[in-house]
C-alpha positions in Angstrom: -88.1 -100.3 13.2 -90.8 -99.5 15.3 -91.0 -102.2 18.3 -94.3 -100.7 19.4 -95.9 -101.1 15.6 -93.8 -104.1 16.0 -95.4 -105.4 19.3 -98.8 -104.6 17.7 -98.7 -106.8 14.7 -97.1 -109.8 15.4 -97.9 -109.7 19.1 -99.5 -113.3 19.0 -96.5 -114.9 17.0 -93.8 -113.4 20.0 -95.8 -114.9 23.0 -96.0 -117.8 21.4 -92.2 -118.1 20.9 -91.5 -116.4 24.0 -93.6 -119.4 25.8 -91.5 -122.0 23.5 -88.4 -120.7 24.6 -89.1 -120.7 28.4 -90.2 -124.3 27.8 -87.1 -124.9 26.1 -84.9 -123.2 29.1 -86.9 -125.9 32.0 -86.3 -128.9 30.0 -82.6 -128.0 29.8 -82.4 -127.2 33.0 -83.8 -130.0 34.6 -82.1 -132.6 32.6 -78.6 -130.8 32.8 -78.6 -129.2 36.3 -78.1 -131.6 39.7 -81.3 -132.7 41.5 -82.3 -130.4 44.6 -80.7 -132.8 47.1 -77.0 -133.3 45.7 -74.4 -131.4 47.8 -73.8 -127.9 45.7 -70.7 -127.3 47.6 -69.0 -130.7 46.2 -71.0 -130.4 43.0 -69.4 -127.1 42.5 -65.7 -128.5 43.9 -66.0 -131.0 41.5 -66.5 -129.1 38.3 -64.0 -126.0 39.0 -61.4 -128.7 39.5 -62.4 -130.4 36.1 -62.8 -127.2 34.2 -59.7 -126.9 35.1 -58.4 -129.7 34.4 -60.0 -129.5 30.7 -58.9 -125.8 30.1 -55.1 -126.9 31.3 -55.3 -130.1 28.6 -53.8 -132.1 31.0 -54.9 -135.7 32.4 -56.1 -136.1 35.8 -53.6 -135.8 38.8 -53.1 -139.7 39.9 -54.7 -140.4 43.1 -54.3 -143.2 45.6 -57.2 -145.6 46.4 -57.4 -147.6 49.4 -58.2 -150.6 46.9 -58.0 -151.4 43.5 -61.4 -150.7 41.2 -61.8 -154.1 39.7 -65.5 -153.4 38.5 -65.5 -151.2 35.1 -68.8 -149.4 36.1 -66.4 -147.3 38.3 -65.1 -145.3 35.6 -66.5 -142.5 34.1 -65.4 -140.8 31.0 -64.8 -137.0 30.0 -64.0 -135.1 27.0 -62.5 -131.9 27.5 -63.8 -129.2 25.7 -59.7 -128.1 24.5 -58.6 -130.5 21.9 -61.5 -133.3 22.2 -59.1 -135.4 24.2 -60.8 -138.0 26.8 -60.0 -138.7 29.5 -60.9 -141.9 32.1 -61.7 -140.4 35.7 -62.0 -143.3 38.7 -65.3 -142.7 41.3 -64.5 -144.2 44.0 -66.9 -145.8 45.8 -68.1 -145.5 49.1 -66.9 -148.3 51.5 -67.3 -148.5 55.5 -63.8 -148.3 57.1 -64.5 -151.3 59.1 -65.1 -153.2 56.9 -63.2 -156.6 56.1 -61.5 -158.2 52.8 -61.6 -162.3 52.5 -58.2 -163.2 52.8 -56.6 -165.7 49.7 -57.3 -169.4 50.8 -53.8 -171.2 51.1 -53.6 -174.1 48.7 -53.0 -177.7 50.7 -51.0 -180.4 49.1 -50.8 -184.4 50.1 -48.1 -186.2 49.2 -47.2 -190.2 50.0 -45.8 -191.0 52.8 -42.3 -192.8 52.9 -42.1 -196.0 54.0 -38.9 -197.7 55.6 -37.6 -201.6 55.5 -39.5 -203.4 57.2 -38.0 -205.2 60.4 -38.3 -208.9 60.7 -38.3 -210.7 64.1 -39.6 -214.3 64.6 -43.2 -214.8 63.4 -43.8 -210.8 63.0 -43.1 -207.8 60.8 -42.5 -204.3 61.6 -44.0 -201.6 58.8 -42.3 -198.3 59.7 -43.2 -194.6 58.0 -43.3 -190.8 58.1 -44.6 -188.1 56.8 -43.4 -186.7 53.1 -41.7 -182.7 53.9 -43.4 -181.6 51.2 -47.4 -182.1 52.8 -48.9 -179.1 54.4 -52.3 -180.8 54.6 -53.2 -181.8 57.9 -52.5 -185.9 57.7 -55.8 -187.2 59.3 -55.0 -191.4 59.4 -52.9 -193.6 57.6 -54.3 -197.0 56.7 -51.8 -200.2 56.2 -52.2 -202.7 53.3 -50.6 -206.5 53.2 -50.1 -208.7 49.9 -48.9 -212.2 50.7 -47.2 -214.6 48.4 -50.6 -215.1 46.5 -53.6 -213.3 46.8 -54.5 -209.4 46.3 -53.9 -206.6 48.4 -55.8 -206.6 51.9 -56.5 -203.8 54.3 -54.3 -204.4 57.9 -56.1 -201.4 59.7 -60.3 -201.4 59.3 -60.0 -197.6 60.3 -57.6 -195.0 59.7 -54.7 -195.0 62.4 -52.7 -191.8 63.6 -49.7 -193.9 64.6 -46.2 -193.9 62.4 -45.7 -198.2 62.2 -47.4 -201.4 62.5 -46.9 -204.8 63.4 -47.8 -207.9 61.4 -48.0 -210.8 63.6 -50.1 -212.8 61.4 -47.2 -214.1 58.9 -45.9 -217.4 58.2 -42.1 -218.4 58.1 -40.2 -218.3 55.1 -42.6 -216.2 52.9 -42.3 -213.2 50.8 -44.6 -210.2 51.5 -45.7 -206.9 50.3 -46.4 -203.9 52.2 -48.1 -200.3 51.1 -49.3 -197.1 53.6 -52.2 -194.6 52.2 -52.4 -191.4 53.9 -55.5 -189.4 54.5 -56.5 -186.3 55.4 -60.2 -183.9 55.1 -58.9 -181.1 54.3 -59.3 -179.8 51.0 -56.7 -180.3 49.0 -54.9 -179.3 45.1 -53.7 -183.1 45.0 -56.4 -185.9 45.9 -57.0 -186.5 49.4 -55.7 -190.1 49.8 -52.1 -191.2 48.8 -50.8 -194.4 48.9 -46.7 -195.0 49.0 -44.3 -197.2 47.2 -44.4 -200.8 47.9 -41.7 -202.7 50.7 -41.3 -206.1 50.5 -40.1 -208.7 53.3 -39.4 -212.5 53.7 -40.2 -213.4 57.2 -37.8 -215.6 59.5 -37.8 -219.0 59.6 -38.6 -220.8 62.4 -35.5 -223.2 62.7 -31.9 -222.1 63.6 -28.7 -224.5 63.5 -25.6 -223.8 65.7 -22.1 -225.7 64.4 -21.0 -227.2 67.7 -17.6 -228.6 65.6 -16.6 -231.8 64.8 -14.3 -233.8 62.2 -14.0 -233.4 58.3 -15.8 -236.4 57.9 -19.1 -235.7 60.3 -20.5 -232.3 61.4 -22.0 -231.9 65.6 -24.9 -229.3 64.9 -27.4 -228.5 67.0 -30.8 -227.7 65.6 -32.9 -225.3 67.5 -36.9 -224.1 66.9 -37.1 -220.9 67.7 -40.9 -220.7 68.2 -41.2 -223.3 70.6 -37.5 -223.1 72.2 -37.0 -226.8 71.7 -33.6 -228.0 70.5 -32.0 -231.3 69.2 -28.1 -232.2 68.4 -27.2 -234.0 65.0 -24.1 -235.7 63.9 -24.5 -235.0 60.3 -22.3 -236.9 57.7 -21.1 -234.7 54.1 -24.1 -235.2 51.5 -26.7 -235.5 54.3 -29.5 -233.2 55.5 -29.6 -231.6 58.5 -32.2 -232.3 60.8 -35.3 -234.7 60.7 -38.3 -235.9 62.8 -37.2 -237.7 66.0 -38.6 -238.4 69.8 -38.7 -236.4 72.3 -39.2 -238.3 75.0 -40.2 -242.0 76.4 -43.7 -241.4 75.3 -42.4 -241.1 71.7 -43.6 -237.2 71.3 -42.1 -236.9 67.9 -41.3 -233.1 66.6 -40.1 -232.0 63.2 -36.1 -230.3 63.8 -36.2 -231.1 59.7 -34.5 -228.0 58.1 -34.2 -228.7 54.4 -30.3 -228.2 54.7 -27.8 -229.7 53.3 -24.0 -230.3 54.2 -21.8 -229.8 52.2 -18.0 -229.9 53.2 -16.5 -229.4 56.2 -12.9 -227.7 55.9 -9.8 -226.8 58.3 -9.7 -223.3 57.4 -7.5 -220.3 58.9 -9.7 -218.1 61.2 -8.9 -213.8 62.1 -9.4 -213.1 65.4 -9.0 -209.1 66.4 -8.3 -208.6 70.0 -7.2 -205.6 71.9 -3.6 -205.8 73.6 -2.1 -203.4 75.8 1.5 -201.6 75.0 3.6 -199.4 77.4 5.2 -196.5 74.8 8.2 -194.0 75.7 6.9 -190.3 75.8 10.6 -189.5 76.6 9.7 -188.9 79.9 7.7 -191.6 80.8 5.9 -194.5 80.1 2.1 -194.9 78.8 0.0 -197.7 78.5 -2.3 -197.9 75.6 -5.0 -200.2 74.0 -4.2 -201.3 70.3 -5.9 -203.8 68.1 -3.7 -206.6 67.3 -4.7 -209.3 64.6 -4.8 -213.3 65.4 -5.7 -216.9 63.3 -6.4 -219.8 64.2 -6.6 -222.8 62.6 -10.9 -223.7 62.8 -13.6 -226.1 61.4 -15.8 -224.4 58.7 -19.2 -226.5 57.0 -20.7 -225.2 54.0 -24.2 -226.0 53.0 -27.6 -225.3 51.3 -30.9 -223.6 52.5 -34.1 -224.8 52.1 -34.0 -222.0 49.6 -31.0 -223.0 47.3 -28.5 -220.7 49.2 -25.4 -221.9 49.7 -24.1 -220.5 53.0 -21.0 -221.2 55.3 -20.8 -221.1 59.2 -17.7 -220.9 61.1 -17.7 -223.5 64.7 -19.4 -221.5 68.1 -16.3 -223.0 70.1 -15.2 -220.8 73.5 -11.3 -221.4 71.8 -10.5 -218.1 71.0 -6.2 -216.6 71.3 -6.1 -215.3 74.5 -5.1 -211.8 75.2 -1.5 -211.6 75.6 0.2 -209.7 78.5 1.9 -206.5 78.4 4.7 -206.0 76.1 8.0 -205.6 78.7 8.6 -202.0 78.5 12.4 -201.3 77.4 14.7 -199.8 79.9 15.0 -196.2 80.3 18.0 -194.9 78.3 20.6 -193.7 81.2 21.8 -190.4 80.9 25.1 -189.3 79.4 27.6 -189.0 82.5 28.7 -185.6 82.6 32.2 -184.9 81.9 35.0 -183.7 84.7 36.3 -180.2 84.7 40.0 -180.0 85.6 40.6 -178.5 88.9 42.0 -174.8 87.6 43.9 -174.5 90.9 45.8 -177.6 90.6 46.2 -176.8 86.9 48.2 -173.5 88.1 50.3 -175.2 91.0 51.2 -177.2 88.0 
């Protein structure tokens, strides 16, 4: 064919597909191609190492990260261009080296605290506690509750307290108590921040004691004694009677209650075990050793049985200073005497012989 004939005729119709194919090259190159200002070096790193990667047919070599990607947008997909396989290729993204992770908040727990048996002591009672092993929160105060024998729970502490016990000094004799500790603390926490503990219970002291002086079967000498005032009284106190009532004090007639709300009883003659200590001399076979061994006495005592205020029946032994006195050291034997040791015959009379 000849081009120049060619050229001549249909000259329009190639420029203008000559000018559509240009057109056609720009848009392809500008929408495929890197912008201007991306590094060509790395550009050009980065696709000889995944044209190779797709020619081989083989998944990208694993690489480690200083962190895990946990945002998706991170990965990119590629198909290669052997086989159709994709495959999932991690950008990693561009961090500062100094720069800081949060570290995982430790989770605080609050648990009850445990609360002992309370103490009793005349006209007061002792609330002791500690801490439960198993907090880790940071106990800020503990607060002390009371219920008495009728009424509702009341607060002993207005504020929190950062002490381990308490003392109740506003109790009445003879009366049954309840007792509960809450812990505290500000810290946030996976249980709730106030606790309270299991509940202790106490029956205070009365305020009267009686001492059993002796006596005879028939009549009793005790000695009632108030132990918040220090005043004491005797009584001769008869089987079937009650121990202790109102009676003067003194010339002026002062009268003061010794009443107890006992009863007597019986009064027996009963057996009594003493333990005292007694020291023995024993043969070591080469000598003698004293020692200190327990030895078990009775003696024949006064015992009264009677009833609390309460219904109790109780029993109480006389405070007398008669107790068996300790015996003296057991004689030690004699030493054994040694064997005597037998007589040789004299071998030079034997051959005079």
């Amino acid at each position: 064919m000849d081009l120049k004939k060619l050229f001549v005729q249909h000259g329009e119709k190639i420029g203008l597909g000559a000018a559509i194919l240009i057109l056609v090259l720009v848009v392809v190159k500008t929408s495929v191609m890197p912008p201007e200002d991306t590094d060509v070096g790395s550009a050009n790193q980065l696709a000889d190492e995944l044209d190779r990667r797709l020619n081989e047919d083989q998944p990208p070599k694993a690489e480690l990260q200083d962190y895990v990607a946990r945002n998706t947008s991170m990965w990119q997909t590629v198909t290669a261009a052997k086989g159709g396989n994709t495959w999932a290729v991690y950008k990693a993204p561009i961090a500062k080296a100094d720069v800081k992770t949060r570290e995982r908040a430790t989770v605080k727990y609050l648990y009850a605290p445990i609360v002992r048996e309370p103490k009793l002591a005349l006209g007061k009672v002792t609330v002791e506690w500690e801490a439960d092993k198993k907090t880790t929160a940071a106990v800020s105060g503990y607060k002390v509750f009371r219920k008495g024998p009728q009424g509702d729970w009341q607060p002993l502490t207005e504020t929190a307290i950062t002490d381990t016990s308490f003392t109740d000094n506003k109790v009445e004799p003879k009366k049954k108590y309840s007792y509960k500790v809450s812990a505290e603390t500000k810290e946030p926490t996976a249980t709730t921040k106030v606790v309270e503990s299991d509940v202790r219970e106490a029956t205070t002291l009365g305020v009267k004691q009686i001492i059993f002086r002796g006596g005879t079967e028939q009549m009793a000498q005790i000695l009632v004694r108030k132990l918040d005032s220090a005043q004491e009284k005797m009584f001769f106190v008869k089987v079937g009677d009650k121990i202790g009532d109102i009676v003067a004090i003194d010339i002026k007639g002062t009268k003061v209650d010794f009443g107890t709300g006992y009863v007597l009883n019986a009064i027996k003659k009963e057996k009594r075990k003493y333990v005292r200590m007694e020291t023995v001399k024993e043969w070591t076979g080469s000598t003698y050793v004293e020692k200190e061994v327990e030895k078990e006495d009775f003696k024949t005592e006064l015992k009264i049985y009677y009833t609390d205020d309460d219904g109790k029946a109780c029993e109480m032994w006389a405070e007398t200073d008669s107790k068996p006195e300790p015996k003296k050291p057991t004689t030690p034997p004699k030493e054994p005497e040694k064997p005597a040791e037998e007589k040789k015959p004299d071998e030079k009379k034997d051959e005079g012989k």
